[in-house]
N, C-alpha and C positions, 0 to 999 in steps of 0.2 A: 636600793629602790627595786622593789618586786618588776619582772619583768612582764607584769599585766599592766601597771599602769600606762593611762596614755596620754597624761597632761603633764604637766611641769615644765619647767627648761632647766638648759644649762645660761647661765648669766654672768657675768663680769664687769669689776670696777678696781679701780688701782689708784694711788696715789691719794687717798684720801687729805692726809696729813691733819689728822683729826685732834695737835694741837690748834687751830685756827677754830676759834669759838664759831664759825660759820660752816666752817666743812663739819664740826662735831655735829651740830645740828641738819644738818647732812643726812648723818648718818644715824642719828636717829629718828630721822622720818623714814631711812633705807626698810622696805618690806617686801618679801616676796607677792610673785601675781597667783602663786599657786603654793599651796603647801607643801607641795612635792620639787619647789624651784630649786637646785646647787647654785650657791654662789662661790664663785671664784676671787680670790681677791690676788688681786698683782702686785702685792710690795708699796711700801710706804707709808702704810699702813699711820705711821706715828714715830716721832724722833724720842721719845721715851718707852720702857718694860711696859710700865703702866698705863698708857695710852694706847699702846696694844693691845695688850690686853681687855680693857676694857670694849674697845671696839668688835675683835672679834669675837669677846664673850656676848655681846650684845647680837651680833650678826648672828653667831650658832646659835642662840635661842630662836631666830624664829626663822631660818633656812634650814630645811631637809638634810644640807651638807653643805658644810663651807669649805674648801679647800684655799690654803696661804702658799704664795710662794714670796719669800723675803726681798726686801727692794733695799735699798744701801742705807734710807734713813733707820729703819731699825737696826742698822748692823753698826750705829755710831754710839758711842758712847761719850752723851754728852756731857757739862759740868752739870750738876745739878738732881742728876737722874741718880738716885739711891744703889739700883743695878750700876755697877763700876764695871761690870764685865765684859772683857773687852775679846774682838774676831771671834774663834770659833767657838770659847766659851761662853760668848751671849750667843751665838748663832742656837746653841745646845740648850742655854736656858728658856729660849722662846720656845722651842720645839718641843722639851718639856711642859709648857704652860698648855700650848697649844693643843696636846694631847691631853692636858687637863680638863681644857674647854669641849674636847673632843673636835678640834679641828684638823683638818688631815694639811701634811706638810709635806715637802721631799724626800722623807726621812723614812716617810711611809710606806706602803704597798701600794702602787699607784690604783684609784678606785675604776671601775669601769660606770660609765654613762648608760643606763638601759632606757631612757624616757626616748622622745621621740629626737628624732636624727642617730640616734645609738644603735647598735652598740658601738661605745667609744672608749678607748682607753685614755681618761683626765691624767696627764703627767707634767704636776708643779716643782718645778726644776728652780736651784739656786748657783749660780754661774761665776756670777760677777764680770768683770773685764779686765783685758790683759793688756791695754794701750796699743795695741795694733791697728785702733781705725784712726789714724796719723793725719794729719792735713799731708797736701801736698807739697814735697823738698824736703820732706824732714822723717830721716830712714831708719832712725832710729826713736826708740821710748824715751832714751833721753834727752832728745834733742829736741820731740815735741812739747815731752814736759819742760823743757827750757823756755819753748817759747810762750808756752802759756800760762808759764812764772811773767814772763815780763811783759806780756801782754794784761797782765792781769784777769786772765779769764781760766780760774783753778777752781776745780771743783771739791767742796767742802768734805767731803772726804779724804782730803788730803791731810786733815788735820784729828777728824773724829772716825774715820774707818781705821779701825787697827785691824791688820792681819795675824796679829798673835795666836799661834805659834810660828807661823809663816814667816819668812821674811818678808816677803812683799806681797800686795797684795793680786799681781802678775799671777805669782807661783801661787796662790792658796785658788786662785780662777784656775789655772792647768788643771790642779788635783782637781779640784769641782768638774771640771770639762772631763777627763778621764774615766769618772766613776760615775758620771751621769750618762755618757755615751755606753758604757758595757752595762748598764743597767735596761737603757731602754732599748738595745742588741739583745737581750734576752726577755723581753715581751713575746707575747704572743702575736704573732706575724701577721695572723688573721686579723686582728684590731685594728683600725685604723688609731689615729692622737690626735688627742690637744692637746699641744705645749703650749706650758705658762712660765713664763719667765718674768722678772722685770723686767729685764735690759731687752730690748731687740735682739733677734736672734741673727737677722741680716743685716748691712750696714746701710741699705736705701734710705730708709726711715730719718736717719739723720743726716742726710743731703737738706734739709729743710730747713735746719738751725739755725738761728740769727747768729751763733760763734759757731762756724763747722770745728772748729777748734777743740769744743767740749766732745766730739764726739768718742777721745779716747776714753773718756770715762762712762761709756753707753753701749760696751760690747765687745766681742771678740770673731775673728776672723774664722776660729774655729771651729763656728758653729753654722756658717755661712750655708751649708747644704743639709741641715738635720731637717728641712721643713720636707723635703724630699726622701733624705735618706731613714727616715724615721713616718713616713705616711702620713703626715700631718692632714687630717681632714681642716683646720682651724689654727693659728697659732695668735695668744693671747698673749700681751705686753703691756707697761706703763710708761714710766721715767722719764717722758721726754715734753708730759705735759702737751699733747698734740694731739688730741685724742682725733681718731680717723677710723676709716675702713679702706684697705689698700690690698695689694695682690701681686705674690710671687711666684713663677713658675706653675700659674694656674692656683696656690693656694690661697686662702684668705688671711689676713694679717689682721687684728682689731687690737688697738690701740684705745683703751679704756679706759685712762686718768681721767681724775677730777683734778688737780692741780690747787693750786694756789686761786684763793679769792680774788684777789687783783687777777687772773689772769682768767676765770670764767664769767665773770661780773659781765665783761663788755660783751660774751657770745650771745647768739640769739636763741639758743635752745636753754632749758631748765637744769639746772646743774644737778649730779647727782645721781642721773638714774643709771641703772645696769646697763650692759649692752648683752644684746640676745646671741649667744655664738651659738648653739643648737635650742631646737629644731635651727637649721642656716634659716634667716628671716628673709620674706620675700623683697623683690627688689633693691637686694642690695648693690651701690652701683658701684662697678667696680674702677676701679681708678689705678691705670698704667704706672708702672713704675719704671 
């Protein structure tokens, strides 16, 4: 974006799950307010290659810039979906696509934001979790995941996230945590960020959950301080189907899921639309964590 212009935003929406015939249509009324808008999308995108695909080829035709950061359902490889490929080599196939569609990935050069609130550096980070945000009495990973075998509240990724070549998908989260931290260590200092992530990047966010239980599968401990230690003017997230605006250590946190039909049907707002992370929109109220 020329640094002359002076409209557009940056915007954000996550968790489409644009196999549901109502969230698809969603996302084909999804339009920018200005030709010059970024959209961010947060992960979730679609449980199938091709429902991705199709989503963000539709988005990059009429957004200035779309930037993707991957959320766990595209990272499943489910029965049925023709793409068989499974952890890092579907991870590689979509980033492939997506550079086809010209959407910008993790993979990328992170772009900088010159429209109004900018300049910013947009930095779409793929993470995963490493089962560290544990309920309380249970001090290990596998003693949590024991219990929420028997509890029966396992998150489906248990069964369609493969970490191949990884053994676990703990360790393939480290490597992602390692090479995402000495990557945005060598930004430019001057620039403030938005990170985007699916998962939450702190563990507040899922004090909320009807299973605190699930929370091992929504993040890592690792990353508890990058809102800080990385100058976050913004940090953008999905996954948890809670969409809010909330606030750590003075930064702002926007939780931007569309979710599941059943579960936006009952709210009283319109489902669907972006949410404004720059220009910061006025009166946003902030909400103690």
């Amino acid at each position: 974006m020329p640094a002359e212009d002076a409209d557009g935003s940056l915007v954000a929406i996550s968790d489409l799950h644009v196999g549901y015939a109502e969230n698809r249509a969603l996302v084909e009324a999804l339009r920018p307010a200005s030709p010059r808008d970024w959209l961010i999308v947060a992960g979730d995108v679609g449980d199938t290659a091709a429902d991705v695909e199709w989503a963000l080829g539709l988005l990059a035709g009429r957004f200035d810039t779309v930037v993707w950061a991957p959320g766990n359902h595209e990272l499943w490889t489910p029965q049925g979906d023709p793409v068989t490929l499974r952890g890092v080599a579907r991870y590689q196939h979509l980033v492939r696509r997506c550079r086809e569609l010209g959407v910008l990935t993790p993979e990328d050069p992170y772009p900088v934001w010159r429209g109004p609130g900018g300049p910013v550096l947009v930095a779409p980070l793929f993470l995963l979790y490493d089962y560290s945000w544990r309920p309380a009495g249970f001090d290990t990973r596998e003693a949590a995941l024991a219990e929420a075998y028997r509890t029966g509240i396992v998150c489906t990724d248990e069964f369609l996230l493969h970490p191949d070549p990884y053994p676990s998908r703990h360790e393939w989260c480290a490597a992602r945590v390692a090479e995402t931290a000495r990557r945005l260590a060598e930004r430019d200092p001057a620039l403030p960020t938005v990170l985007v992530n699916h998962w939450p990047l702190v563990r507040e966010p899922t004090r909320v959950l009807r299973y605190p239980i699930f929370a091992q599968w929504c993040g890592t401990e690792a990353t508890a301080d990058w809102h800080r230690r990385f100058d976050a003017a913004a940090v953008v997230y999905g996954h948890l189907h809670i969409p809010r605006t909330t606030w750590h250590d003075g930064v702002r946190f926007e939780e931007v899921s569309v979710g599941y039909p059943r579960e936006w049907r009952p709210r009283g707002v319109p489902p669907g639309r972006v949410r404004q992370i720059l220009p910061a929109p006025d009166g946003v109220p902030p909400t103690a964590w």
